[in-house]
TORKOL-4160 file (C-alpha; in steps of 0.2 Angstrom, whole numbers, padded with zeros to 4 digits, m for minus):
301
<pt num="1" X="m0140" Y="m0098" Z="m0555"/>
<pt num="2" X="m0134" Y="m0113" Z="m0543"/>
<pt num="3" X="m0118" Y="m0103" Z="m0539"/>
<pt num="4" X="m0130" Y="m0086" Z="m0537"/>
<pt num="5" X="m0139" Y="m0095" Z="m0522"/>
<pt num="6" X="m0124" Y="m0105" Z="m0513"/>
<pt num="7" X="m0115" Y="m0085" Z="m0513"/>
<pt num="8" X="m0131" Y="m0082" Z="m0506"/>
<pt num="9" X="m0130" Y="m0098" Z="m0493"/>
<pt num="10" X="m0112" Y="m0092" Z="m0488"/>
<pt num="11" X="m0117" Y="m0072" Z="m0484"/>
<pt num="12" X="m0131" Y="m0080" Z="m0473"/>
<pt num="13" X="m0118" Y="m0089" Z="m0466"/>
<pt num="14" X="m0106" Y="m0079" Z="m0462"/>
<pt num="15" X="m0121" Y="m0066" Z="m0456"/>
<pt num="16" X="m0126" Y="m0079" Z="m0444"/>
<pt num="17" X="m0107" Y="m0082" Z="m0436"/>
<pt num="18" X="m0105" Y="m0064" Z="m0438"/>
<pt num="19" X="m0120" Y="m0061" Z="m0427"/>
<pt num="20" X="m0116" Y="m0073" Z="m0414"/>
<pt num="21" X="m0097" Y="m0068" Z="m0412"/>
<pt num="22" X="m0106" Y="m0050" Z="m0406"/>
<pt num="23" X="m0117" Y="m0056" Z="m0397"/>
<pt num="24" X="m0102" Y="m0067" Z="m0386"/>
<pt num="25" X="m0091" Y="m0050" Z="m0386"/>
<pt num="26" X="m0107" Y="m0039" Z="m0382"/>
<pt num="27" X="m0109" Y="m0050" Z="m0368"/>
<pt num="28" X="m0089" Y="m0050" Z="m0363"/>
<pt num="29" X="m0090" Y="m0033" Z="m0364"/>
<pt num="30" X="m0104" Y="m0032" Z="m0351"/>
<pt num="31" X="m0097" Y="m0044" Z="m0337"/>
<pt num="32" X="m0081" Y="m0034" Z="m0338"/>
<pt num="33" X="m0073" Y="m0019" Z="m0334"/>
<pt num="34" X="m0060" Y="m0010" Z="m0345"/>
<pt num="35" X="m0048" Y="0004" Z="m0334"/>
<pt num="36" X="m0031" Y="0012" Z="m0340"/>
<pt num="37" X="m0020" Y="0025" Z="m0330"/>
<pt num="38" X="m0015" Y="0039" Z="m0340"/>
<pt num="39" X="0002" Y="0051" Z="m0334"/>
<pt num="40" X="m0003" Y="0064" Z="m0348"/>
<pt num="41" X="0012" Y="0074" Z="m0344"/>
<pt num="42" X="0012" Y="0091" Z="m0337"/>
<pt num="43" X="0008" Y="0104" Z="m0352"/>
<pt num="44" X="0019" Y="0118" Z="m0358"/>
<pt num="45" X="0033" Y="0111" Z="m0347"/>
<pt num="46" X="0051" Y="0122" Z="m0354"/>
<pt num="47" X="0058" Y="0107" Z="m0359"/>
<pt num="48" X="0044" Y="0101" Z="m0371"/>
<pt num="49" X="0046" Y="0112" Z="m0382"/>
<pt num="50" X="0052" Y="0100" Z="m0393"/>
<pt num="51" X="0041" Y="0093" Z="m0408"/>
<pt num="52" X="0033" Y="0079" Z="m0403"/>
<pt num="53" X="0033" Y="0086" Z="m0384"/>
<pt num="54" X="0021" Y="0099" Z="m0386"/>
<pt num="55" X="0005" Y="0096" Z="m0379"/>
<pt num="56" X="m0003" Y="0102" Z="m0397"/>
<pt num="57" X="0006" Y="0088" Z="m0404"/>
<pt num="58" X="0002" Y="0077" Z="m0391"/>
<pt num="59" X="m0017" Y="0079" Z="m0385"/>
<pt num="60" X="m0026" Y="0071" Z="m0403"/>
<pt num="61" X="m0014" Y="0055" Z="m0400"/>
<pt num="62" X="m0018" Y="0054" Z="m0381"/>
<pt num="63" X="m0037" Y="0054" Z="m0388"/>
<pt num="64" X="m0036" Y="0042" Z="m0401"/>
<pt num="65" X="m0024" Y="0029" Z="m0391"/>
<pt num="66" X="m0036" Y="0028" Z="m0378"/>
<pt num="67" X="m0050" Y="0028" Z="m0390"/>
<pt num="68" X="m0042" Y="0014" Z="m0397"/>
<pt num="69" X="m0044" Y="0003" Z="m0382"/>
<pt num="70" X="m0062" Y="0006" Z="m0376"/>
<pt num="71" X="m0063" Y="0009" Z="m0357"/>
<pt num="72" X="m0074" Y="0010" Z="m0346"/>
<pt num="73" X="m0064" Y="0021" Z="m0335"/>
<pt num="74" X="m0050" Y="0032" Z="m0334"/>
<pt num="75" X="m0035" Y="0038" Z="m0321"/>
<pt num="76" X="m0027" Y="0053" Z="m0326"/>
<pt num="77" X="m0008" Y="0059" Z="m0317"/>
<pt num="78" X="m0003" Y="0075" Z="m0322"/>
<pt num="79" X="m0019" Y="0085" Z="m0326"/>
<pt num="80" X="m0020" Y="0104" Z="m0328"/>
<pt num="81" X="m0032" Y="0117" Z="m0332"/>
<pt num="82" X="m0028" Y="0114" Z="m0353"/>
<pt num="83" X="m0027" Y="0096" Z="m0354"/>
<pt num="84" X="m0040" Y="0095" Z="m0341"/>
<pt num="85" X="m0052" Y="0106" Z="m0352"/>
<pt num="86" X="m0047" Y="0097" Z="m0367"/>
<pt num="87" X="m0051" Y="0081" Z="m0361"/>
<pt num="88" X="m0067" Y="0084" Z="m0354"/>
<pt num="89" X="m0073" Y="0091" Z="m0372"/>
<pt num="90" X="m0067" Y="0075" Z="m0382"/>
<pt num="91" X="m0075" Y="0061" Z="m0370"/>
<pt num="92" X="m0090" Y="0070" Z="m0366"/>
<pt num="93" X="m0098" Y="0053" Z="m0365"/>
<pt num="94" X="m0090" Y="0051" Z="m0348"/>
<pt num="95" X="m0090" Y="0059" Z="m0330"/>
<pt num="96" X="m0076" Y="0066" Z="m0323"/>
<pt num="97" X="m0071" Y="0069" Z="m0305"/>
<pt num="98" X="m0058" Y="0076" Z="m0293"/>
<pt num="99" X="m0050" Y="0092" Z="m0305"/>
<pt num="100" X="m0058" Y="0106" Z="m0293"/>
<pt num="101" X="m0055" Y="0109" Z="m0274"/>
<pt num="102" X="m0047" Y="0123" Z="m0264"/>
<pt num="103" X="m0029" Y="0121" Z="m0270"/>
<pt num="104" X="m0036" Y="0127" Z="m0285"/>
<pt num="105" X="m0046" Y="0142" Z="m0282"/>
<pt num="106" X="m0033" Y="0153" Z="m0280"/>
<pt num="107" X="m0027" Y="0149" Z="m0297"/>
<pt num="108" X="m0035" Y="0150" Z="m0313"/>
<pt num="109" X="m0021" Y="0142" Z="m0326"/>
<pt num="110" X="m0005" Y="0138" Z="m0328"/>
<pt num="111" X="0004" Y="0125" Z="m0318"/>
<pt num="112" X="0007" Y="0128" Z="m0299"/>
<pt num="113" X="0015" Y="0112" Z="m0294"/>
<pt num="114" X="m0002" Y="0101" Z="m0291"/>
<pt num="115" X="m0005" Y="0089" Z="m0306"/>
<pt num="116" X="m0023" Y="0083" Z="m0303"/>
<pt num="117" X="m0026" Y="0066" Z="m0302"/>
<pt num="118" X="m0043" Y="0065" Z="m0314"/>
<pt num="119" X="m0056" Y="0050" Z="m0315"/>
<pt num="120" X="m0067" Y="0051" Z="m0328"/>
<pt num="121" X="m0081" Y="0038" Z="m0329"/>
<pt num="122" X="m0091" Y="0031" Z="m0345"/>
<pt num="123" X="m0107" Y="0037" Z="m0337"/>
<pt num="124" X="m0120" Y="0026" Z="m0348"/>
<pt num="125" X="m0113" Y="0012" Z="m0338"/>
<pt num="126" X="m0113" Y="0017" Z="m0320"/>
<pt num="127" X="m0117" Y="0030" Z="m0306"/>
<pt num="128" X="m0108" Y="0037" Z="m0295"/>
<pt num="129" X="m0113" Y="0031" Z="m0278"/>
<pt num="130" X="m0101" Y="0044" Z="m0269"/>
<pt num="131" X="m0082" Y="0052" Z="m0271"/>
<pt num="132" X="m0070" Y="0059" Z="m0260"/>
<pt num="133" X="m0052" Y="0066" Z="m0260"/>
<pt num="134" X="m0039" Y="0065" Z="m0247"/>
<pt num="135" X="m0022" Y="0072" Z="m0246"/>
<pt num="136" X="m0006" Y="0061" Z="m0245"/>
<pt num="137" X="m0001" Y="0069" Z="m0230"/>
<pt num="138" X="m0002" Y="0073" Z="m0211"/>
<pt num="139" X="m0017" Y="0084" Z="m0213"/>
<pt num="140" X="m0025" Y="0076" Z="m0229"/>
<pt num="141" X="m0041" Y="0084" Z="m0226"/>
<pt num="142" X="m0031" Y="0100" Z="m0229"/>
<pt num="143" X="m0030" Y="0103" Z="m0246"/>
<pt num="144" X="m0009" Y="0106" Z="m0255"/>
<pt num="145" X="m0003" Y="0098" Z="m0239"/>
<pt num="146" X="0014" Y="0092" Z="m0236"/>
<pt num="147" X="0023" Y="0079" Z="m0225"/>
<pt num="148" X="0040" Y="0068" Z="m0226"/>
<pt num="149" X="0048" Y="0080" Z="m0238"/>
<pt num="150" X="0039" Y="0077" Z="m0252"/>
<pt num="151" X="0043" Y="0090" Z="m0266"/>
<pt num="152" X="0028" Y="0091" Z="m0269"/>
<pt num="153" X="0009" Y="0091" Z="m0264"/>
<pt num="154" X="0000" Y="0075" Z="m0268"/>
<pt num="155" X="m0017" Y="0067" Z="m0268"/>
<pt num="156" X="m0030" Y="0054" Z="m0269"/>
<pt num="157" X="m0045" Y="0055" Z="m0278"/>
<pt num="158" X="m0056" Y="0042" Z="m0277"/>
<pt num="159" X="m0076" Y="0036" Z="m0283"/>
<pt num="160" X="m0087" Y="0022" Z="m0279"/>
<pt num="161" X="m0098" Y="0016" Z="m0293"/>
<pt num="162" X="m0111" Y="0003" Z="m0296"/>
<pt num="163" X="m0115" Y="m0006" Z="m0311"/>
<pt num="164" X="m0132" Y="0001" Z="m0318"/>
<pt num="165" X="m0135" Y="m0018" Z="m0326"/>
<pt num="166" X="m0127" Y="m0029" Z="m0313"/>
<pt num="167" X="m0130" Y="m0018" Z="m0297"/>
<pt num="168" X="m0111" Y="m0022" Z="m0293"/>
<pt num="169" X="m0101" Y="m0009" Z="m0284"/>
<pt num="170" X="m0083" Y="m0004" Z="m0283"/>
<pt num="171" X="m0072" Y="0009" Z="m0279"/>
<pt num="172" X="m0059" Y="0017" Z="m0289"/>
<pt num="173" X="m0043" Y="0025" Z="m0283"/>
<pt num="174" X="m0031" Y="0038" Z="m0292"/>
<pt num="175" X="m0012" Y="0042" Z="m0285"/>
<pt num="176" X="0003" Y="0050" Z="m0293"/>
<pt num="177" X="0019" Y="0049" Z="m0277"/>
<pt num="178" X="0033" Y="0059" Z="m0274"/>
<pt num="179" X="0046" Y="0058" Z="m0288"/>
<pt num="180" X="0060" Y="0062" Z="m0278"/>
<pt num="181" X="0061" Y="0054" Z="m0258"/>
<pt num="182" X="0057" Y="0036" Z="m0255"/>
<pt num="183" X="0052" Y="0041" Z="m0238"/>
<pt num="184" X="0039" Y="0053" Z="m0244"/>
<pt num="185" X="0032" Y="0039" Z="m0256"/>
<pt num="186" X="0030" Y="0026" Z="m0245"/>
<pt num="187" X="0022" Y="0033" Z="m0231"/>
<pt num="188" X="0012" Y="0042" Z="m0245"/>
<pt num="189" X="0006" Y="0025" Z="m0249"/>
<pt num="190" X="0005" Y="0019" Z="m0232"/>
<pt num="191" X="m0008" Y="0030" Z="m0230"/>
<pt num="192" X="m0018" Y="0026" Z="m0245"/>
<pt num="193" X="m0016" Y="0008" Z="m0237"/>
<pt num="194" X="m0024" Y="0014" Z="m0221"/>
<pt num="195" X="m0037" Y="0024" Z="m0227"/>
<pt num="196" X="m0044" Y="0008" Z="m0240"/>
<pt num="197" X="m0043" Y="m0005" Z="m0226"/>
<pt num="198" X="m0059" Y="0003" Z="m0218"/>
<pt num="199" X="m0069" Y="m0005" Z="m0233"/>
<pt num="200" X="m0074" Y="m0024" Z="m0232"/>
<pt num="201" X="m0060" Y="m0037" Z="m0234"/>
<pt num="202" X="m0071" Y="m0043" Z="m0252"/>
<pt num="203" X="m0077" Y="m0026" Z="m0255"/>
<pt num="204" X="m0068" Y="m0022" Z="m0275"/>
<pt num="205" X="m0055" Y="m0009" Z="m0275"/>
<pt num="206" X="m0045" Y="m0004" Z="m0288"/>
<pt num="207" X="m0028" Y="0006" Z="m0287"/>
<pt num="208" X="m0021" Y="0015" Z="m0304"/>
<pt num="209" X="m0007" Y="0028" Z="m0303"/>
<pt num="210" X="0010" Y="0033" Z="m0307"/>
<pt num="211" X="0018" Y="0026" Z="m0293"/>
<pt num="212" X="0039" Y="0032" Z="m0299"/>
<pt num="213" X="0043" Y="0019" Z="m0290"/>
<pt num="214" X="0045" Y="m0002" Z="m0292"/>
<pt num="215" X="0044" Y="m0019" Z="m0285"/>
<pt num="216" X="0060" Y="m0017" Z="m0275"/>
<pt num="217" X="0054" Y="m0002" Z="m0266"/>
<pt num="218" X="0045" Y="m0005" Z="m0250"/>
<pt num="219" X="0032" Y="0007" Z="m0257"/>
<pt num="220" X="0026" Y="m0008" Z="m0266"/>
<pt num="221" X="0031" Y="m0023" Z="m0256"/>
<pt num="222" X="0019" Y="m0013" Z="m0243"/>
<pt num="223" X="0005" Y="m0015" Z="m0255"/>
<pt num="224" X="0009" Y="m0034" Z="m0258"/>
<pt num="225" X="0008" Y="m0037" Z="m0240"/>
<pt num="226" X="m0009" Y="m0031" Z="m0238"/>
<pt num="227" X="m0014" Y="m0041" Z="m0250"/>
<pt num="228" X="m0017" Y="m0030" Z="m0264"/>
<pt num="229" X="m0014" Y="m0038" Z="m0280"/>
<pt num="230" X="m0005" Y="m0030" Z="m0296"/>
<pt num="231" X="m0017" Y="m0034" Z="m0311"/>
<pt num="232" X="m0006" Y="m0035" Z="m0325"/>
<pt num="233" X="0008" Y="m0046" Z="m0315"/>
<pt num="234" X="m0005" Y="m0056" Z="m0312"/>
<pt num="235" X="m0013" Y="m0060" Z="m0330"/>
<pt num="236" X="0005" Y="m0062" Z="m0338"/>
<pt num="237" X="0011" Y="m0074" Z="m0321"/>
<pt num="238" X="0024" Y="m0065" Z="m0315"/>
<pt num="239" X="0032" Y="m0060" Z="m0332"/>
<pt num="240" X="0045" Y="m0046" Z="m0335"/>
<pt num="241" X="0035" Y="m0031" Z="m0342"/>
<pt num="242" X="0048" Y="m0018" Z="m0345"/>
<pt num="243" X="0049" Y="0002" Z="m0340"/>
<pt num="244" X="0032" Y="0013" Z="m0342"/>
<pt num="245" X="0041" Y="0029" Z="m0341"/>
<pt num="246" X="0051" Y="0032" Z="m0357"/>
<pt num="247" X="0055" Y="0050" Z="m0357"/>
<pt num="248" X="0049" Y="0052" Z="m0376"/>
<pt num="249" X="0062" Y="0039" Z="m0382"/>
<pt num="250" X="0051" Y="0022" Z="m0383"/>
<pt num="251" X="0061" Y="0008" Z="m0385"/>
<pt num="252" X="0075" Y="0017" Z="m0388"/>
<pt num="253" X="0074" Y="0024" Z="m0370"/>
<pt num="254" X="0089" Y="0016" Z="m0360"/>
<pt num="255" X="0083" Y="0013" Z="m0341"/>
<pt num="256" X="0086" Y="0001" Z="m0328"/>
<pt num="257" X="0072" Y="0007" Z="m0320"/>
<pt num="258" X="0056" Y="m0007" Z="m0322"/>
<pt num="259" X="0038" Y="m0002" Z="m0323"/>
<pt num="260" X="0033" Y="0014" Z="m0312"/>
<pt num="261" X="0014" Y="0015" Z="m0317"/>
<pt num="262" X="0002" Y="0002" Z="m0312"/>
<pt num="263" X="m0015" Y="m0005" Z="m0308"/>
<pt num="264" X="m0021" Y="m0014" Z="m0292"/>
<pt num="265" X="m0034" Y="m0021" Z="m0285"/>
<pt num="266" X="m0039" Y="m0028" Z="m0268"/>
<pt num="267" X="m0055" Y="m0039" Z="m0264"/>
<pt num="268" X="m0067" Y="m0047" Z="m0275"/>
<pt num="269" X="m0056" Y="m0043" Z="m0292"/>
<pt num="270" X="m0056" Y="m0054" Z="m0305"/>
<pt num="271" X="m0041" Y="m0049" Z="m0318"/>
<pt num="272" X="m0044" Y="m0056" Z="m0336"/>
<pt num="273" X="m0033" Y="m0047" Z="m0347"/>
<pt num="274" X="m0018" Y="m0033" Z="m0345"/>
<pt num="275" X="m0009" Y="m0023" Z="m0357"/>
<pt num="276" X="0005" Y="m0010" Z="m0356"/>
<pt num="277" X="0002" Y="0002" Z="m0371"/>
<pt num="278" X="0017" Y="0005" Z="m0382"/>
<pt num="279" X="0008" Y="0013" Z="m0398"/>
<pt num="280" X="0012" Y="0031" Z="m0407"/>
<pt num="281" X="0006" Y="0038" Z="m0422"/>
<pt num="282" X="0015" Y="0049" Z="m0436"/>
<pt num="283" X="0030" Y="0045" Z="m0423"/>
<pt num="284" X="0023" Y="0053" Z="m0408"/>
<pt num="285" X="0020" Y="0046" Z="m0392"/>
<pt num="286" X="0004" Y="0054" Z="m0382"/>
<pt num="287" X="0013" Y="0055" Z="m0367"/>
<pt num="288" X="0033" Y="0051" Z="m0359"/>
<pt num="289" X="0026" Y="0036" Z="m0348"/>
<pt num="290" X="0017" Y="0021" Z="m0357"/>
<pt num="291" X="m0001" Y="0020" Z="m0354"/>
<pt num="292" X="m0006" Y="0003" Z="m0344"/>
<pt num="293" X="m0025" Y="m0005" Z="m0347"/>
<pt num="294" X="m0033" Y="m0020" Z="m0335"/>
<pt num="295" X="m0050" Y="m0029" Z="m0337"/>
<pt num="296" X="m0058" Y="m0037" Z="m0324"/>
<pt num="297" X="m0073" Y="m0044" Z="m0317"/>
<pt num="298" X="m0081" Y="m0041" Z="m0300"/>
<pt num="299" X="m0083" Y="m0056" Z="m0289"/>
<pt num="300" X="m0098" Y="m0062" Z="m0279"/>
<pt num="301" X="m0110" Y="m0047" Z="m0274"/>
């Protein structure tokens, strides 16, 4: 009887502690923000026909690796009309913004050189305060514009949130350069740089995307030099963090190329944790680039 009710004592115990370590993450959870940037991949590209490449095998371990991590909000590189569709069914708990626009009404599938940029947003958690897109261009109110010899058409997407407990607002961002000219990325860039410093110096901004290139490329040493900071450089203090793109290959993937995805922030950003996404299941990888997650916490309001 006497060890009946000290079993007893220990379950009411470990109930307790169990209680109160939910609580603290419930309350972690609600004082921070969770966002990862997602290159997909381009479906139905010729050279994915490999198993493993195809978007059929891919498009359930997208879903569950980001499952996995819980976020609050998601930037997508490389969405068309099927993943696009796809995606929206299996997180229907969140918003999504920036797949339409005019680029697109002349189309109605298949891949036509524009890879949409997507945000999708956990919409129990905020509203959407107001959204725009913009085209990294000379004409980007022009939609599939072109400058500075970039291959192809590229674009920002972006959304202003708030908080719906805290009130706080921010604004998200959503890029994806020019693979091919340097020239083409950075003033590509230079224009997202232009068009962000309108907002207040400690007004929270926050920058994800596939950027295909480095921390040697004056693409990004712009960024550095106004002030926007890289979060998961900043959580790991400077630390080596490898190559995101991987062509399919992992580890095994032989590059001397660093990390081309990222997420920035600029003003009142607090990064508390970072985390470059390695994981496959049954062997497959969900995508050729490494998905990259940040949490942070908004600053003063």
């Amino acid at each position: 009887m006497k060890l009946f009710y000290k079993f007893n004592i220990l379950i009411f115990l470990l109930a307790i502690i169990t209680s109160c370590a939910n609580r603290n993450n419930n309350n972690t959870m609600s004082n921070t923000h969770r966002i990862m940037t997602c290159n997909i991949r381009i479906t139905a590209l010729p050279q994915d026909s490999l198993p493993g490449r195809l978007w059929a095998d891919r498009r359930d371990v997208i879903v569950k690796v980001i499952r996995d991590k819980n976020p609050d909000i998601l930037c997508f590189q490389e969405v068309i009309y099927d993943s696009y569709n796809y995606l929206r069914n299996k997180f229907s708990d969140y918003a999504t913004f920036g797949f339409e626009g005019p680029e697109m009404d002349s189309y109605t599938n298949g891949y036509h050189y524009i890879g949409k940029n997507v945000i999708f947003y956990r919409m129990s958690r905020y509203d959407l305060i107001s959204s725009g897109t913009y085209w990294l261009s000379e004409k980007p109110l022009i939609g599939g514009s072109i400058s500075w010899n970039s291959v192809r058409a590229r674009h920002c997407n972006w959304i202003r949130l708030k908080d719906k407990k805290t009130g706080k607002q921010f604004r998200v961002l959503n890029i994806h350069l020019d693979h091919k000219n340097d020239t083409a990325r950075t003033e590509q860039l230079n224009l997202v740089i232009r068009e962000s410093a309108q907002y207040s110096p400690d007004f929270p901004q926050i920058l994800c995307g596939d950027f295909n290139s480095g921390w040697t490329h004056n693409t990004v040493k712009n960024l550095l030099q106004a002030e926007w900071i890289e979060m998961y450089d900043t959580v790991h203090q400077h630390k080596k963090s490898g190559f995101t793109y991987h062509a399919f290959k992992g580890s095994k993937y032989q590059t001397k190329r660093l990390r081309i995805d990222f997420i920035w922030s600029h003003g009142s950003v607090n990064p508390v944790k970072a985390e470059i996404i390695r994981d496959k299941i049954d062997g497959v990888y969900p995508s050729d680039h490494y998905f990259v997650l940040s949490e942070f916490e908004l600053g003063k309001d």
